[in-house]
C-alpha positions as MATLAB code, in Angstrom:
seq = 'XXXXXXXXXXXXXXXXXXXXXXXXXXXXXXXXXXXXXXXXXXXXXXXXXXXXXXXXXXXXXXXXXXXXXXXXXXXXXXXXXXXXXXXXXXXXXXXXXXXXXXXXXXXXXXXXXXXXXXXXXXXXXXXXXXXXXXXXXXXXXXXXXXXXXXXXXXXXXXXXXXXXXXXXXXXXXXXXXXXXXX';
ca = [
      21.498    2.632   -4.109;
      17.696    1.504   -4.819;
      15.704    1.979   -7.581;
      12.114    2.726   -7.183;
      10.499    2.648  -10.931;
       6.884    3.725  -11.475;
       5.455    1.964  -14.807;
       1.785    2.299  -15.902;
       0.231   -1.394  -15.765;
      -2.105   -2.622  -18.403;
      -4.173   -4.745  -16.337;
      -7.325   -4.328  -18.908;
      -9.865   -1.637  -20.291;
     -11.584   -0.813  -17.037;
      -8.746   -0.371  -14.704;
      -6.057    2.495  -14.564;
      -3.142    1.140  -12.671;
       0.440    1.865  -11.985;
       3.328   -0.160  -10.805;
       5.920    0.458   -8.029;
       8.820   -1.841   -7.889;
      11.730   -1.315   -5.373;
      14.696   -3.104   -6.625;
      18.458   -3.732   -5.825;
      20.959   -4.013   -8.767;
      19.746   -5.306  -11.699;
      16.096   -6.591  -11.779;
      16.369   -8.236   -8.310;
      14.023   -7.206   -5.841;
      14.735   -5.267   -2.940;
      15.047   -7.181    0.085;
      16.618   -5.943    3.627;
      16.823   -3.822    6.570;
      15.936   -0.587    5.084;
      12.860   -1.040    2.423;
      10.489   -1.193    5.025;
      11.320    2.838    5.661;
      11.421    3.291    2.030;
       7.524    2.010    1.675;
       6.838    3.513    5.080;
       7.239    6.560    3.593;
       5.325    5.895    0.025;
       2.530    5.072    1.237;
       1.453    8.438    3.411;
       2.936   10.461    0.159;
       0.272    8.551   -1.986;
      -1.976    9.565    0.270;
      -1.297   13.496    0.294;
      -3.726   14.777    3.020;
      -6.713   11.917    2.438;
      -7.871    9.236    4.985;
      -5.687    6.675    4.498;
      -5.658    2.528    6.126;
      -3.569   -0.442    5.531;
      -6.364   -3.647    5.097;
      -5.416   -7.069    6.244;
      -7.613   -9.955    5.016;
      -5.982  -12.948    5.806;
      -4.387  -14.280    8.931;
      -5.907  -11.909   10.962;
      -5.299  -13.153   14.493;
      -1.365  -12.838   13.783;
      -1.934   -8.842   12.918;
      -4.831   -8.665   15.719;
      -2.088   -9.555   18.088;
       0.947   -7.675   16.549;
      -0.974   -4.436   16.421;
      -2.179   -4.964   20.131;
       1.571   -6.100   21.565;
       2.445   -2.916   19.708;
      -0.430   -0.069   20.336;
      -1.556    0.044   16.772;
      -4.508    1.533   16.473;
      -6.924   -1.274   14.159;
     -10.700   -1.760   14.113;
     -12.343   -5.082   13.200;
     -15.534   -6.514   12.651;
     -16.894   -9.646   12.516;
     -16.485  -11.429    8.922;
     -14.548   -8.253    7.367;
     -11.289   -7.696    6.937;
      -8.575   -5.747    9.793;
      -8.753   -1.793    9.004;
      -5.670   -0.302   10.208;
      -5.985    3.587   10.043;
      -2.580    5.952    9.267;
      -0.613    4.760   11.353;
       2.888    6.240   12.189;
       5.577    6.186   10.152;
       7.457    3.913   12.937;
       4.437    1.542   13.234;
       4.016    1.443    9.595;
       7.365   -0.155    9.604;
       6.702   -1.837   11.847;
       3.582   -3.976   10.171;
       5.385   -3.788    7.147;
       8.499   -5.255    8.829;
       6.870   -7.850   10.023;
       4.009   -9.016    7.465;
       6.430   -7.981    4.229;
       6.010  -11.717    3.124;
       1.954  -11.023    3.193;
      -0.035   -9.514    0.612;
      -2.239   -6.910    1.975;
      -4.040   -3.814    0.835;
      -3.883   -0.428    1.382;
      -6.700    2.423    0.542;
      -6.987    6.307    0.776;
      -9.922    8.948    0.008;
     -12.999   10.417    1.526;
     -14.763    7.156    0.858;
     -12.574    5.448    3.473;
     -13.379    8.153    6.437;
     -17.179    6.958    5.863;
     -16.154    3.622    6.030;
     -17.168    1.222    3.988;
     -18.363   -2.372    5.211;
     -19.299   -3.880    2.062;
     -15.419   -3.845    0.620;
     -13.984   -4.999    3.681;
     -16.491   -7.714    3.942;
     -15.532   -8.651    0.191;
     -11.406   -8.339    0.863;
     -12.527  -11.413    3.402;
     -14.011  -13.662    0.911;
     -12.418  -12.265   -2.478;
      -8.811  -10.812   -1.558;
      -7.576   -7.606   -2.814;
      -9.851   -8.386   -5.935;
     -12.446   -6.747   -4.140;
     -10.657   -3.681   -5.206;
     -11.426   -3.644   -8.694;
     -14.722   -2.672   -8.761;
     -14.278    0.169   -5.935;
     -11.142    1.644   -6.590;
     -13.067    4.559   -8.140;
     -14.554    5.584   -5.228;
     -11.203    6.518   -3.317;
      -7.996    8.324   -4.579;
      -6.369    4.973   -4.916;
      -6.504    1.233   -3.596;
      -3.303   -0.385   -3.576;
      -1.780   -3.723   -3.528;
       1.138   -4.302   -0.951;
       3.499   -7.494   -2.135;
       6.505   -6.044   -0.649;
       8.333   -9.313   -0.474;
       8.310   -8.739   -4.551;
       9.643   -5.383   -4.008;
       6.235   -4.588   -5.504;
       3.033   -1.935   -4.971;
       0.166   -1.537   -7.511;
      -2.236    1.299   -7.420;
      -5.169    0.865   -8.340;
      -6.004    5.343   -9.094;
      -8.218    7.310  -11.359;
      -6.087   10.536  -10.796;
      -2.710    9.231   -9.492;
      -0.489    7.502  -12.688;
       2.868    7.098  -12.508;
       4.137   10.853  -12.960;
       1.669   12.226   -9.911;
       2.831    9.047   -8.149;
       6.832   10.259   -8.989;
       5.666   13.486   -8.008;
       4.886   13.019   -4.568;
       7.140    9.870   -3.861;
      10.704   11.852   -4.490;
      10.575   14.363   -2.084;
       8.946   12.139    1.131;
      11.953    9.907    0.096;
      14.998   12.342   -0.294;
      17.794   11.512    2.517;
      17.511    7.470    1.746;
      19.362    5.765   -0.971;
      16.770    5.456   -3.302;
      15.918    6.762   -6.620;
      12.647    7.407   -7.847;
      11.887    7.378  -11.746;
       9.570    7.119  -14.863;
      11.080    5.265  -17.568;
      10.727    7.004  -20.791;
];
């Protein structure tokens, strides 16, 4: 059995944040074969019915060619960062699979289905810091360090007992259980 704790993170005055960690026994992280389908199935539950995209900043030509050899859907543009929108829940695996020892970014809201150049040009040259000033704007921005057994999201609306809220029933049938601590 896996835990999945939600915490609220204090990561300063300005920024409402909560904490996902996905661990084994104990405090270890969660490492293995199945945590890839546990996340693969956060992630569209954060979302609810919003927009949602996984962003990749760094080492783009691997994930270029991954989602190609694959037929993942991902737009790019010159200088800004790799924009990979909903994909399936087998893809999503898939990238997550694959890139789990990356640190990428994932966003959802109405201001993602306008798109918006200016933070993926700033994920380029700033990382996932970029999200700090913008996170407002969408229902959450989120950062992906699955290799820690770790998501933060960055959310106005979503803390950690929305976030429980959705989470437990998209992940009922895997060995995995979701909770606040008191």
């Amino acid at each position: 059995m896996l835990l999945l704790e939600v915490t609220t993170l204090e990561l300063g005055g300005d920024v409402r944040a909560a904490g996902l960690e996905l661990r084994a026994a104990g405090e270890e992280p969660a490492h293995g074969p199945e945590t890839p389908a546990i996340w693969a199935r956060v992630l569209p539950a954060l979302a609810g019915e919003e927009a949602w995209a996984l962003d990749y900043f760094s080492h783009l030509k691997r994930v270029r060619e991954f989602c190609a050899r694959h037929g993942i859907a991902a737009r790019e543009e010159p200088g800004r960062a790799l924009v990979v929108p909903a994909p399936s829940r087998e893809q999503l695996e898939a990238l997550i699979a694959r890139f789990a020892a990356e640190t990428f970014g994932a966003r959802a809201g109405q201001a993602l289905a306008a798109g918006d150049a200016a933070v993926e040009r700033e994920l380029v040259r700033r990382g996932l810091d970029a999200y700090h000033l913008v996170f407002g704007r969408y229902l959450f921005c989120a950062v992906c360090e699955f290799s820690d057994g770790s998501l933060v999201v960055l959310s106005q609306s979503l803390g950690p007992a929305e976030i429980v809220r959705r989470v437990k029933p998209a992940l009922q049938g895997l060995e995995v259980e979701v909770f606040q601590p008191s």
